[in-house]
PyMOL CGO cylinders between C-alpha atoms (Angstrom):
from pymol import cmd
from pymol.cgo import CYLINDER

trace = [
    CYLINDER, 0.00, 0.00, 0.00, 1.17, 3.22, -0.90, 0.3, 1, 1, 1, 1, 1, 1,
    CYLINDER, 1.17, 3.22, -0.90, 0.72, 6.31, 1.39, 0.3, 1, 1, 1, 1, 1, 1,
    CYLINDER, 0.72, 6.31, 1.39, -0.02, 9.92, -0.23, 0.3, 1, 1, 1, 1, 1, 1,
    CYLINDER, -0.02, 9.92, -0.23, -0.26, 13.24, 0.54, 0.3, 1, 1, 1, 1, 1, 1,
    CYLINDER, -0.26, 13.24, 0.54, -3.46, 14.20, 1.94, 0.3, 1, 1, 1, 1, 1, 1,
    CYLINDER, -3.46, 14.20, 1.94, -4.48, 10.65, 2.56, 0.3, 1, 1, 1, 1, 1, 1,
    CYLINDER, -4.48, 10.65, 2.56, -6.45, 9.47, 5.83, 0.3, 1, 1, 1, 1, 1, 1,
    CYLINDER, -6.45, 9.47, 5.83, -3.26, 7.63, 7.46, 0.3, 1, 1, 1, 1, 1, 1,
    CYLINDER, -3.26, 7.63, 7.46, -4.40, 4.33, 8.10, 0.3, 1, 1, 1, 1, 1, 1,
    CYLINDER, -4.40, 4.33, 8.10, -5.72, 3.46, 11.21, 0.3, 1, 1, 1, 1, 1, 1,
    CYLINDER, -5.72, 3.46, 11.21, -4.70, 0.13, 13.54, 0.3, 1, 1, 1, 1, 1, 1,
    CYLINDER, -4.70, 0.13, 13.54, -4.49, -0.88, 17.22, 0.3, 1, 1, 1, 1, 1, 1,
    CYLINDER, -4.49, -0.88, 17.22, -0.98, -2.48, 18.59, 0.3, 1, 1, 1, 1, 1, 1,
    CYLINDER, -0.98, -2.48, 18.59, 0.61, -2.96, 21.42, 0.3, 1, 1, 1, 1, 1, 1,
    CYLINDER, 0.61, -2.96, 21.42, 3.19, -0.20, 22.41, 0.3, 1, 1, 1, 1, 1, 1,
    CYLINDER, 3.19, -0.20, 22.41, 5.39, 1.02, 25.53, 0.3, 1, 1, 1, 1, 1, 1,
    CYLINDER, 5.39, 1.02, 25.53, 2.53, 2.98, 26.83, 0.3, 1, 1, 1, 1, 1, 1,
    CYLINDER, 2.53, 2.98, 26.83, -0.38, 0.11, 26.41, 0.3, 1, 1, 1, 1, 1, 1,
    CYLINDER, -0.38, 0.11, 26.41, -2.61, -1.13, 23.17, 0.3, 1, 1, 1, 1, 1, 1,
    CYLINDER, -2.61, -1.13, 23.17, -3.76, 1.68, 21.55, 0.3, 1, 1, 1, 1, 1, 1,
    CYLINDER, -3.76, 1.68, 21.55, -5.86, 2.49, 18.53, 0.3, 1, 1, 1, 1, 1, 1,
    CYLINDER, -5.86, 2.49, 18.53, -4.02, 5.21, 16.45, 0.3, 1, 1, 1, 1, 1, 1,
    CYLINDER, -4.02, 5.21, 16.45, -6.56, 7.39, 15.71, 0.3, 1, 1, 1, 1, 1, 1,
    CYLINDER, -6.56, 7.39, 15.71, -7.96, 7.67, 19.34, 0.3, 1, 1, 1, 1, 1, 1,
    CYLINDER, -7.96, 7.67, 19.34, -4.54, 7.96, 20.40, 0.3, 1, 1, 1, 1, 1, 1,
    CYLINDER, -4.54, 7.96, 20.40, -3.98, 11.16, 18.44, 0.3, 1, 1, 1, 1, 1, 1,
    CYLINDER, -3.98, 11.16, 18.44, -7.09, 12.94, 19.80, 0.3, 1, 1, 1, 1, 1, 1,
    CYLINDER, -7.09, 12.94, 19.80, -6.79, 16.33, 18.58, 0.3, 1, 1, 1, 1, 1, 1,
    CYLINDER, -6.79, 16.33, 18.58, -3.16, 17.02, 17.97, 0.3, 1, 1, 1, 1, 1, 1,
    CYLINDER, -3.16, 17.02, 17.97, -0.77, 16.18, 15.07, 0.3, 1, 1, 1, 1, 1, 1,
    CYLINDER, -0.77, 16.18, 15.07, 1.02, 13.08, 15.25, 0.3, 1, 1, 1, 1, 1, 1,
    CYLINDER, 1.02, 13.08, 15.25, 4.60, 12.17, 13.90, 0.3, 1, 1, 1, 1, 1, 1,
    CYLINDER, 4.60, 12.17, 13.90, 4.69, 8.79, 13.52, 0.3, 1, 1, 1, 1, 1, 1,
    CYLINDER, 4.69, 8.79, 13.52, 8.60, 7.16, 13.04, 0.3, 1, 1, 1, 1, 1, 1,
    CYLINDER, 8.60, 7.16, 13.04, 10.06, 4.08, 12.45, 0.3, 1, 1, 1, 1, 1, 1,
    CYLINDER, 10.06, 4.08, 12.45, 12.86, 2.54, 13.59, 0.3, 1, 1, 1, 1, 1, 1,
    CYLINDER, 12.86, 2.54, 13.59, 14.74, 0.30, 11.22, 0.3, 1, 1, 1, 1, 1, 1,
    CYLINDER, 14.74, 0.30, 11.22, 15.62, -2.39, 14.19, 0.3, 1, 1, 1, 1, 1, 1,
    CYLINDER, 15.62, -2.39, 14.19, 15.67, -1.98, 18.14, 0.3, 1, 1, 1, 1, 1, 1,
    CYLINDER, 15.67, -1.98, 18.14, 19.67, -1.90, 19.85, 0.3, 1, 1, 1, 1, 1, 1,
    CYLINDER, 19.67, -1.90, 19.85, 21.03, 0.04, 16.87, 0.3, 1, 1, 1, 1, 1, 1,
    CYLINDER, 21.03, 0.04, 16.87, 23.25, 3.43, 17.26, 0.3, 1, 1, 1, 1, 1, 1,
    CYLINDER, 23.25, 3.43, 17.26, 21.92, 5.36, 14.94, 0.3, 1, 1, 1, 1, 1, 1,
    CYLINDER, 21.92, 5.36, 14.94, 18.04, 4.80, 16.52, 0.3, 1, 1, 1, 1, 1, 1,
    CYLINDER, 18.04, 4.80, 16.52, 19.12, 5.20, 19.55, 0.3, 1, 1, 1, 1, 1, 1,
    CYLINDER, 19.12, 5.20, 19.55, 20.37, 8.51, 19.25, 0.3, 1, 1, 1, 1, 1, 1,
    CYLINDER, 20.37, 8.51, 19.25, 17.32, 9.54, 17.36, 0.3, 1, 1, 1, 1, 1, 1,
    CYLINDER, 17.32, 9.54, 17.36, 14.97, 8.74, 20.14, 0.3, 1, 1, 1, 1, 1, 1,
    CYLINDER, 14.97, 8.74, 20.14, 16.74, 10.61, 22.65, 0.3, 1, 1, 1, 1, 1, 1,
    CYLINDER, 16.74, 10.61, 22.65, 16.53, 13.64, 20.75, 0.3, 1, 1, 1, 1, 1, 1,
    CYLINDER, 16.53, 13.64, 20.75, 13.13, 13.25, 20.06, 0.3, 1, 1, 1, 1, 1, 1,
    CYLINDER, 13.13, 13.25, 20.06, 12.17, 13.15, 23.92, 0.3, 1, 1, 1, 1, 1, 1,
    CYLINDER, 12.17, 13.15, 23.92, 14.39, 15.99, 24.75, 0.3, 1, 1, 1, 1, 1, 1,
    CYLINDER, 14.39, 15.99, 24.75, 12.30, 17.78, 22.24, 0.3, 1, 1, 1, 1, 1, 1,
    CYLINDER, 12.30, 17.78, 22.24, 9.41, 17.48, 24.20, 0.3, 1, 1, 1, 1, 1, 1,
    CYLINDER, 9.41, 17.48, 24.20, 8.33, 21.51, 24.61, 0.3, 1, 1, 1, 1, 1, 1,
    CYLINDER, 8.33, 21.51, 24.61, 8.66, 22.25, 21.35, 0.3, 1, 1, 1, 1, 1, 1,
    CYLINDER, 8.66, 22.25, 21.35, 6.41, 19.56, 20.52, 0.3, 1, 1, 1, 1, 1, 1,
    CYLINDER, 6.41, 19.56, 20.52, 4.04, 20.75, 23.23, 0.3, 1, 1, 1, 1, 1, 1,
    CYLINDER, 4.04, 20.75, 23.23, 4.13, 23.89, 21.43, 0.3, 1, 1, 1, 1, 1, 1,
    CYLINDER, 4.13, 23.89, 21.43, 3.29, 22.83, 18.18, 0.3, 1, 1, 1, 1, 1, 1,
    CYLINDER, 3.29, 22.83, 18.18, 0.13, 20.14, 19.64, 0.3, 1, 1, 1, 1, 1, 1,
    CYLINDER, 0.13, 20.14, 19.64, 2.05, 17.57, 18.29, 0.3, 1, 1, 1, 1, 1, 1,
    CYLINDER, 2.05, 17.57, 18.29, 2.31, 13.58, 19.43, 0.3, 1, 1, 1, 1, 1, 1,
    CYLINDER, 2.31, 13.58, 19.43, 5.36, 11.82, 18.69, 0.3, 1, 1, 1, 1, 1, 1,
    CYLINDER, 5.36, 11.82, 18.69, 5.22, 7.99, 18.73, 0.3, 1, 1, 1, 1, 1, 1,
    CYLINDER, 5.22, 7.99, 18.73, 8.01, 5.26, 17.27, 0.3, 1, 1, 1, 1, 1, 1,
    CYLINDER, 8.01, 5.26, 17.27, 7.73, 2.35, 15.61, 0.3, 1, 1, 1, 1, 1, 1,
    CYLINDER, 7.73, 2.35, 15.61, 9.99, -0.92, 15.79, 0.3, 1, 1, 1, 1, 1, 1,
    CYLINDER, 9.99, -0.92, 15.79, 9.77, -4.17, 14.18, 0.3, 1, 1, 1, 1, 1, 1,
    CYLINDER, 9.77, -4.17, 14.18, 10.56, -6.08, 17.79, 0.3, 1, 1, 1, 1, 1, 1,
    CYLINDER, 10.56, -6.08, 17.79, 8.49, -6.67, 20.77, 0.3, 1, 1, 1, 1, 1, 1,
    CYLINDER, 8.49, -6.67, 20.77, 7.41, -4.19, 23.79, 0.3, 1, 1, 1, 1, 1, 1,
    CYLINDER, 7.41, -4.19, 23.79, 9.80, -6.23, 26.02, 0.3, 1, 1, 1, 1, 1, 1,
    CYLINDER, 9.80, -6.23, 26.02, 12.81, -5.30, 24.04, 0.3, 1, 1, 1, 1, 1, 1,
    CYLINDER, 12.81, -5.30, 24.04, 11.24, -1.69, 23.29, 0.3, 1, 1, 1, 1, 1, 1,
    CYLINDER, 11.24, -1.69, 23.29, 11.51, -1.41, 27.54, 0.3, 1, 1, 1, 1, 1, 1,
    CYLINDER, 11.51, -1.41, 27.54, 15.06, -2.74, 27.61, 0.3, 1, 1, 1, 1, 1, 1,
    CYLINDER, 15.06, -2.74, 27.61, 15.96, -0.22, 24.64, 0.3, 1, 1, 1, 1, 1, 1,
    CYLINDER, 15.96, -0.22, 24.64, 14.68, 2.23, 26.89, 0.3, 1, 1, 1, 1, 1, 1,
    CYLINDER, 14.68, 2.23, 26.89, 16.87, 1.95, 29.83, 0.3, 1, 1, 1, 1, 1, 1,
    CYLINDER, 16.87, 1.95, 29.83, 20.08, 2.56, 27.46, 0.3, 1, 1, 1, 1, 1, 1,
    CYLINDER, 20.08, 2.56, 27.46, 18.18, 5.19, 25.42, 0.3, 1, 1, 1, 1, 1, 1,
    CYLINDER, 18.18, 5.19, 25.42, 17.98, 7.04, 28.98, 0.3, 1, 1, 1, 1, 1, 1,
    CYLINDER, 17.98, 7.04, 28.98, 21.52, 6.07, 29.86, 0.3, 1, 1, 1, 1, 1, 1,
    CYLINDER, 21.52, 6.07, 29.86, 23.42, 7.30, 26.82, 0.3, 1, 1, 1, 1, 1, 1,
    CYLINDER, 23.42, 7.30, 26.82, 21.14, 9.66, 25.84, 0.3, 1, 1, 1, 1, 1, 1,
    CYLINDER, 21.14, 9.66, 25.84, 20.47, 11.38, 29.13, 0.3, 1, 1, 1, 1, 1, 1,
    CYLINDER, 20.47, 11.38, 29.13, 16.50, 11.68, 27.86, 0.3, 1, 1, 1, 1, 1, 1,
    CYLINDER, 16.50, 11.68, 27.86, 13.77, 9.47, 28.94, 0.3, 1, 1, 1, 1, 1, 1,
    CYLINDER, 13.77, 9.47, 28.94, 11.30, 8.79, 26.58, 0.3, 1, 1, 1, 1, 1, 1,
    CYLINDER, 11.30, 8.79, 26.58, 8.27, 9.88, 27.38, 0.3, 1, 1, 1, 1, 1, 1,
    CYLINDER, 8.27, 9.88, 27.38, 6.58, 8.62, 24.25, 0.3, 1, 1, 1, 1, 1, 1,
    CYLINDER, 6.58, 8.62, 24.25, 4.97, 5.47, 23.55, 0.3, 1, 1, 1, 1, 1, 1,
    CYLINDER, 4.97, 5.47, 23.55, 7.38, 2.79, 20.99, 0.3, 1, 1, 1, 1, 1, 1,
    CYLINDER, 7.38, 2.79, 20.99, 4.66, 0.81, 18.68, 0.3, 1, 1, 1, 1, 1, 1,
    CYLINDER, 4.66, 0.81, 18.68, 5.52, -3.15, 18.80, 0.3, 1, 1, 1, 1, 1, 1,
    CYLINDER, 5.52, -3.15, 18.80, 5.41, -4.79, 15.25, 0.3, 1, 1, 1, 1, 1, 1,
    CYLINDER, 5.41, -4.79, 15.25, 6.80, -7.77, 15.48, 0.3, 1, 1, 1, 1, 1, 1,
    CYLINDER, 6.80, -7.77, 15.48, 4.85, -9.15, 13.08, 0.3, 1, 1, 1, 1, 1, 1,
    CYLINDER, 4.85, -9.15, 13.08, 5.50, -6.13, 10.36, 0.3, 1, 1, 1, 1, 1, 1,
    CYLINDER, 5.50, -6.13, 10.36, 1.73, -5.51, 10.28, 0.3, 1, 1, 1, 1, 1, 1,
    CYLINDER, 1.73, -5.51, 10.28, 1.77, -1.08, 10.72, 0.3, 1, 1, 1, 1, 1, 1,
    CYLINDER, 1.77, -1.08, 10.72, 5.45, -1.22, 8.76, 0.3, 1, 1, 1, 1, 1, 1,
    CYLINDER, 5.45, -1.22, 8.76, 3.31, -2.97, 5.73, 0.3, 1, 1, 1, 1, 1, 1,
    CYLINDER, 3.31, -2.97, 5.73, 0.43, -0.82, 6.37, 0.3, 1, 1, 1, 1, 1, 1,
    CYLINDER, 0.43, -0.82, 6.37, 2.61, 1.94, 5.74, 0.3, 1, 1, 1, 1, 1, 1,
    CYLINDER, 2.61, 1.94, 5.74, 4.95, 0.64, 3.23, 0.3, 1, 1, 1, 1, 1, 1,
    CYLINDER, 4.95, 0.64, 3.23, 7.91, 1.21, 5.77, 0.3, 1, 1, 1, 1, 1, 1,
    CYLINDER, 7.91, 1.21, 5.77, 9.72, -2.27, 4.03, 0.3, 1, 1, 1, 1, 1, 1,
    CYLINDER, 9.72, -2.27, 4.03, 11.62, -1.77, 1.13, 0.3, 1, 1, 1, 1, 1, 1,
    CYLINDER, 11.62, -1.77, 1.13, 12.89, -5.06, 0.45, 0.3, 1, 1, 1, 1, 1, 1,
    CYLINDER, 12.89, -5.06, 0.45, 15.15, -3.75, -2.13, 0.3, 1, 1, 1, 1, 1, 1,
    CYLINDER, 15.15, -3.75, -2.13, 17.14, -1.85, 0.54, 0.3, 1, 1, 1, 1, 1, 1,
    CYLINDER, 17.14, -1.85, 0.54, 16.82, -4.92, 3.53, 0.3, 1, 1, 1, 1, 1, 1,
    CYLINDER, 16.82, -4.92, 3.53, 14.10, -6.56, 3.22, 0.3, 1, 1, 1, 1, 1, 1,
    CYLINDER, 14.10, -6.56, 3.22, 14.44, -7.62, 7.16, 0.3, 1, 1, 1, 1, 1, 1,
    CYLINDER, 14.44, -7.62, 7.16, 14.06, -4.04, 8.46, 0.3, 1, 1, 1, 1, 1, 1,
    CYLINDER, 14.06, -4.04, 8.46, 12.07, -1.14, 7.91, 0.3, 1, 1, 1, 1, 1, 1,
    CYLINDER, 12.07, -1.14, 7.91, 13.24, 2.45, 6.51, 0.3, 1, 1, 1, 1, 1, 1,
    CYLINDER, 13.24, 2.45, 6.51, 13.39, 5.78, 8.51, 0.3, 1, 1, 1, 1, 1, 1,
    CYLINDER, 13.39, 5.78, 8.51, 9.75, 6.52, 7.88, 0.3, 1, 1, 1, 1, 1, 1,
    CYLINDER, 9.75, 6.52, 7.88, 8.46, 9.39, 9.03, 0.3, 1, 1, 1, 1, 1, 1,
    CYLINDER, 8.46, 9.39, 9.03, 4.69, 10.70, 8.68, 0.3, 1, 1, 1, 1, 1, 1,
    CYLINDER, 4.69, 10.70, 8.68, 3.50, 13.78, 9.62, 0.3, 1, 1, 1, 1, 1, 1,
    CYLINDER, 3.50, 13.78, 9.62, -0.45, 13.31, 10.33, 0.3, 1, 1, 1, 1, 1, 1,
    CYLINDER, -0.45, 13.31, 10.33, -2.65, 16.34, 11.10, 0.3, 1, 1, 1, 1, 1, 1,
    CYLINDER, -2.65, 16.34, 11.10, -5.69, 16.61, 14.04, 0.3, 1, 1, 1, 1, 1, 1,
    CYLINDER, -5.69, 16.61, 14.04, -8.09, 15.51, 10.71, 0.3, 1, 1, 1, 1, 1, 1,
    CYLINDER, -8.09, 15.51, 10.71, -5.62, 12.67, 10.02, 0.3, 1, 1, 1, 1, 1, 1,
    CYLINDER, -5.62, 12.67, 10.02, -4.16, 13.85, 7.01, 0.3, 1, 1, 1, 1, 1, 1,
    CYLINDER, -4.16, 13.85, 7.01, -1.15, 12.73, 6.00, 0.3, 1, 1, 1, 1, 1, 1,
    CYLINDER, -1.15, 12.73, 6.00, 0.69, 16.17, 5.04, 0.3, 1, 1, 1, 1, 1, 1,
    CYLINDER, 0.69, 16.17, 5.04, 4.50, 15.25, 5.03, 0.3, 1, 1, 1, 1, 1, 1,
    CYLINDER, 4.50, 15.25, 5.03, 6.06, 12.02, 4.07, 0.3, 1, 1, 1, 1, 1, 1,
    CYLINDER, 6.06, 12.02, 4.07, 9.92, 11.39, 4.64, 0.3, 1, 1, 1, 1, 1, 1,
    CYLINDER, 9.92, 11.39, 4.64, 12.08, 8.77, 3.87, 0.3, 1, 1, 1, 1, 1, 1,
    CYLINDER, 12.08, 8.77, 3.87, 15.71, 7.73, 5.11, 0.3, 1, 1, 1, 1, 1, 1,
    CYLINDER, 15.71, 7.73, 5.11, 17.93, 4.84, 3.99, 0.3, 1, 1, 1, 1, 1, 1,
    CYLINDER, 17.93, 4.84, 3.99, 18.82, 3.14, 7.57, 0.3, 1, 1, 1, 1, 1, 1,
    CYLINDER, 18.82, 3.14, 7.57, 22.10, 4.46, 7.71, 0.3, 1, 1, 1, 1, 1, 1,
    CYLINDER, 22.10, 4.46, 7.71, 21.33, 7.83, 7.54, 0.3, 1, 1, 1, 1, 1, 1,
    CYLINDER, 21.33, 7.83, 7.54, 19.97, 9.70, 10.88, 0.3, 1, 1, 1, 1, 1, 1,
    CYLINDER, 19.97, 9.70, 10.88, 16.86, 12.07, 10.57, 0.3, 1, 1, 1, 1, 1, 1,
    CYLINDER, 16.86, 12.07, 10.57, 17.32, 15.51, 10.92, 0.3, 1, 1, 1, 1, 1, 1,
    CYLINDER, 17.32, 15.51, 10.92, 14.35, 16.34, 13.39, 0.3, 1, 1, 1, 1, 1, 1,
    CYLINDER, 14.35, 16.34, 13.39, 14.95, 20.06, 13.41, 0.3, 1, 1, 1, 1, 1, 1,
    CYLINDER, 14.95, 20.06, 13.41, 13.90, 19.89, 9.64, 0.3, 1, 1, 1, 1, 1, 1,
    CYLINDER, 13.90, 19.89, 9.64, 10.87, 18.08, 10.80, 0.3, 1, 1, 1, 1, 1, 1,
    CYLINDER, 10.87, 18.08, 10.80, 10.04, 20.74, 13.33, 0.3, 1, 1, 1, 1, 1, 1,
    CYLINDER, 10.04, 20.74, 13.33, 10.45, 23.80, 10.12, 0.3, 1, 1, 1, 1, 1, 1,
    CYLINDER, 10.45, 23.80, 10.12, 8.13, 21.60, 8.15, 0.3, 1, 1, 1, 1, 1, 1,
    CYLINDER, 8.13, 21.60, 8.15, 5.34, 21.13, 10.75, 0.3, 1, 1, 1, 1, 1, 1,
    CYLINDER, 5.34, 21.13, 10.75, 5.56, 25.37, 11.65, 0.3, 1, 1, 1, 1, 1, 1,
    CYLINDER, 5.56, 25.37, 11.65, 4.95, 25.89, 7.83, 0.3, 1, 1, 1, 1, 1, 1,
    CYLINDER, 4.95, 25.89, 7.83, 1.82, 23.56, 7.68, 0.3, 1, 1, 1, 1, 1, 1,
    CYLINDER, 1.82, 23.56, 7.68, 0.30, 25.02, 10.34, 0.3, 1, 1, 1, 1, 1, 1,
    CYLINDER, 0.30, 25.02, 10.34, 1.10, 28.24, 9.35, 0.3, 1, 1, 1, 1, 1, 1,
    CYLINDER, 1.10, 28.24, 9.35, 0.10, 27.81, 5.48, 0.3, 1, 1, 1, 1, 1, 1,
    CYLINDER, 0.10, 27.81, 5.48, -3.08, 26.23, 6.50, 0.3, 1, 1, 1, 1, 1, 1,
    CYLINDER, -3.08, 26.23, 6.50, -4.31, 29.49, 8.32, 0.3, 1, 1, 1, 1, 1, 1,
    CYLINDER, -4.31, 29.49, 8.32, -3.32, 31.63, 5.92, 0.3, 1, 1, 1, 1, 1, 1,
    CYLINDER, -3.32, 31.63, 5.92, -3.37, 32.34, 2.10, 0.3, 1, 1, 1, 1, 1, 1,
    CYLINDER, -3.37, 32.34, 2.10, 0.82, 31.71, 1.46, 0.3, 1, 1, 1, 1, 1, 1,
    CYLINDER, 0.82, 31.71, 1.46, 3.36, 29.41, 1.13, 0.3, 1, 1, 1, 1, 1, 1,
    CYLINDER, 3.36, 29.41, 1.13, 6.71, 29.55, 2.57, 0.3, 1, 1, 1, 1, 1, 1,
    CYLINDER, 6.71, 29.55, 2.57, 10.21, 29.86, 0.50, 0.3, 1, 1, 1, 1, 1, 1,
    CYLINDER, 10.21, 29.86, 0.50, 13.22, 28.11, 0.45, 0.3, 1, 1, 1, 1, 1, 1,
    CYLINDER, 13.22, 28.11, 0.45, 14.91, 27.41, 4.09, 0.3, 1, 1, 1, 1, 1, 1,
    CYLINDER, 14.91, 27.41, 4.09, 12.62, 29.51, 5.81, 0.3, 1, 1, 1, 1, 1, 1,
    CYLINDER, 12.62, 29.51, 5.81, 12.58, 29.59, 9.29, 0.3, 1, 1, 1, 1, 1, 1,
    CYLINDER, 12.58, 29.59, 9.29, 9.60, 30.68, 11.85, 0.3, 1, 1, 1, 1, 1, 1,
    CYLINDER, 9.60, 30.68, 11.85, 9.69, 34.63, 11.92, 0.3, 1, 1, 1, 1, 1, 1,
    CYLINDER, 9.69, 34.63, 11.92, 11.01, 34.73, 8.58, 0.3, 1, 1, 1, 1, 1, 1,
    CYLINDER, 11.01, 34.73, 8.58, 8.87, 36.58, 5.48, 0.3, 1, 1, 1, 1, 1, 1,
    CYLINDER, 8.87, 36.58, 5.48, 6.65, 34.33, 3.54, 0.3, 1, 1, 1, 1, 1, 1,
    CYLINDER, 6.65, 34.33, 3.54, 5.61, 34.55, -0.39, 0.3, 1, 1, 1, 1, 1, 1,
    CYLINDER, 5.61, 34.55, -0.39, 1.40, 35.02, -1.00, 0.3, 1, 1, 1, 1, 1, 1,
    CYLINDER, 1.40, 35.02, -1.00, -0.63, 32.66, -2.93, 0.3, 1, 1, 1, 1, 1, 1,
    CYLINDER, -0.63, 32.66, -2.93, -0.82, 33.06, -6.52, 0.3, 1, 1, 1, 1, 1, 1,
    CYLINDER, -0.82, 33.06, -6.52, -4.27, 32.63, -6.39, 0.3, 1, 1, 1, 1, 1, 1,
    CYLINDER, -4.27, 32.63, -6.39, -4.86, 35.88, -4.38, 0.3, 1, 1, 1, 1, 1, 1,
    CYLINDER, -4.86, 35.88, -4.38, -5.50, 39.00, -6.41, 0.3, 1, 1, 1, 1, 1, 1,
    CYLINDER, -5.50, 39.00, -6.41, -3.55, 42.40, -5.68, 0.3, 1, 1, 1, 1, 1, 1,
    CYLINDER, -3.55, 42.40, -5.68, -6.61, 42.99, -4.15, 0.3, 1, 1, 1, 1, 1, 1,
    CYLINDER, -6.61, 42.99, -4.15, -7.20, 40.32, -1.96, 0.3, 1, 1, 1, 1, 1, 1,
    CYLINDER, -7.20, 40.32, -1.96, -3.58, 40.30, -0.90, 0.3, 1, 1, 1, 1, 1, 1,
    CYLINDER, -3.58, 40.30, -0.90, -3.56, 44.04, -0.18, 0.3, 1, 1, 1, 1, 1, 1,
    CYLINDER, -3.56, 44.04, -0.18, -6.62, 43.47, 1.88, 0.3, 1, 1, 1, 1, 1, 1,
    CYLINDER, -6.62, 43.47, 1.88, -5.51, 40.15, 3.90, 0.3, 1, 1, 1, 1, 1, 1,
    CYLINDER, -5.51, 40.15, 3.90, -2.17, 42.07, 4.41, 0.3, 1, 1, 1, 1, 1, 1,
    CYLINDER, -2.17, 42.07, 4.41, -2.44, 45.47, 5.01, 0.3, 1, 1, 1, 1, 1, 1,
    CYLINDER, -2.44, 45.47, 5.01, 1.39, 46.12, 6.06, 0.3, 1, 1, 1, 1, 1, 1,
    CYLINDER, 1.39, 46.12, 6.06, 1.97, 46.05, 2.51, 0.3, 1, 1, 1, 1, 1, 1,
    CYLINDER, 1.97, 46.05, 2.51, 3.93, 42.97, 0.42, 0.3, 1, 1, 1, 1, 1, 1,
    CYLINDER, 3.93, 42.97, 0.42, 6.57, 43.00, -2.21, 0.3, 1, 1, 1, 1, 1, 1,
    CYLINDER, 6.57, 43.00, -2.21, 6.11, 42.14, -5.61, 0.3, 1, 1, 1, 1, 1, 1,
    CYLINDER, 6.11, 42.14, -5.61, 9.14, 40.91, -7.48, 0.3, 1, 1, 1, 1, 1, 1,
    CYLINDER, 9.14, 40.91, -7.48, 7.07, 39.01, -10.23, 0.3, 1, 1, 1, 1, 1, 1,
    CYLINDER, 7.07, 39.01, -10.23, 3.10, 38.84, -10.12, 0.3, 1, 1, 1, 1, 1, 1,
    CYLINDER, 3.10, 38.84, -10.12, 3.78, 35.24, -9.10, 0.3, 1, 1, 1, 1, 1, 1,
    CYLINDER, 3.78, 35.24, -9.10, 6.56, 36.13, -6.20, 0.3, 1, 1, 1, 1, 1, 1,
    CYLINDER, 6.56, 36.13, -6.20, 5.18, 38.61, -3.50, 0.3, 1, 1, 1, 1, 1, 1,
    CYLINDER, 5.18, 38.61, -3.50, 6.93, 38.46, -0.25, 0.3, 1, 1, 1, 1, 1, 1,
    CYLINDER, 6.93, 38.46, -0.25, 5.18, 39.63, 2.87, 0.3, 1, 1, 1, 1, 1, 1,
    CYLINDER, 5.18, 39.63, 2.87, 6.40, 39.71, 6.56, 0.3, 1, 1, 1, 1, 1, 1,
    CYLINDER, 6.40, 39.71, 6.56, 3.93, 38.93, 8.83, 0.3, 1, 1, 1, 1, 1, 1,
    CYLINDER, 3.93, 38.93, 8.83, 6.04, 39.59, 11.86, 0.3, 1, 1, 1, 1, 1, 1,
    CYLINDER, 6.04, 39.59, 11.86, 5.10, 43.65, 10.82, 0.3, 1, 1, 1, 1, 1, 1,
    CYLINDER, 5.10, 43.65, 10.82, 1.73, 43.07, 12.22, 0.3, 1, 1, 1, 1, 1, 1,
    CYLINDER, 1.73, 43.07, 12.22, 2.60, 41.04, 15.07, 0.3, 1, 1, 1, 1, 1, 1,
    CYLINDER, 2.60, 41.04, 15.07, 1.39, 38.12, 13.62, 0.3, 1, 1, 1, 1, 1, 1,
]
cmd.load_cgo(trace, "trace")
């Protein structure tokens, strides 16, 4: 099965650190960032889930749920744990999804078998509260995630999806953003008052920190 943009991510219920849950009830109302783990006891992972718990305000601030995924059972997941903690200096404070039996990395097409066919990629799905998919990464095993990227990505979707713009290469929160072509002049002069640059009809910049936005 292949997962796309704008999708409903698939639903399941599985057994993780924190209990059985059913994914969808689990995410309640906030955004979810669901991540898998190519295979429990591995260095790269392992630093990887530390960082993601000692992200934990910022993903307070954004409403957002992280929860892991590993083809290996809760039992090891607890073990991991203890030496996640130990080298990381973070406890994770997020539940780790068992899959022993590869049934959420199939769902989600986390197996490439051309790559290993015994372990999943570094999946990662950003899911909104209406259970969206809206961003879809993926990582060869080797390679670590770079979960300040993740963090940029998730402040421009919620920030596109209030307003009428998109936002430009590397930009960071507080930086200016470009207006939708399909606003008019008009409509952009009346959505942003402080004024907006045009450099080409289709590339007007506006900075919405002018307006204390």
């Amino acid at each position: 099965m292949t997962i796309q943009l704008g999708q409903i991510a698939p639903d399941f219920e599985q057994d993780t650190t924190h209990g059985r849950i059913r994914f969808h009830d689990w995410l309640g109302s906030s955004w979810g960032v669901l991540f898998s783990h190519p295979k429990n006891f591995t260095p790269v992972c392992t630093t990887e889930l530390g960082e993601v718990a000692k992200l934990r305000p910022e993903w307070d601030k954004r409403n957002v749920k992280p929860i892991g995924l590993s083809v290996d059972p809760v039992e090891a997941h607890y073990k991991w744990e203890a030496d996640i903690e130990e080298t990381q200096g973070a406890r994770l404070d997020f539940p780790m999804i068992a899959d022993p039996d590869a049934r959420v990395s199939s769902l989600y097409d986390m197996i490439h078998p051309e790559s290993d066919p015994t372990v999943t990629v570094r999946s990662v799905f950003v899911i909104d509260p209406a259970r969206k998919v809206r961003l879809i990464l993926t990582y060869p095993p080797s390679t670590g995630r770079n979960f300040s990227e993740i963090l940029r990505a998730i402040d421009s979707l919620q920030l596109t999806d209030a307003r009428s713009i998109a936002t430009p290469v590397n930009w960071q929160q507080g930086e200016p953003v470009v207006i939708s072509p399909k606003l008019s002049d008009e409509e952009a002069s009346r959505q942003f008052p402080q004024g907006y640059r045009t450099l080409k009809p289709y590339l007007r910049i506006v900075d919405l920190q002018t307006t204390g936005e």
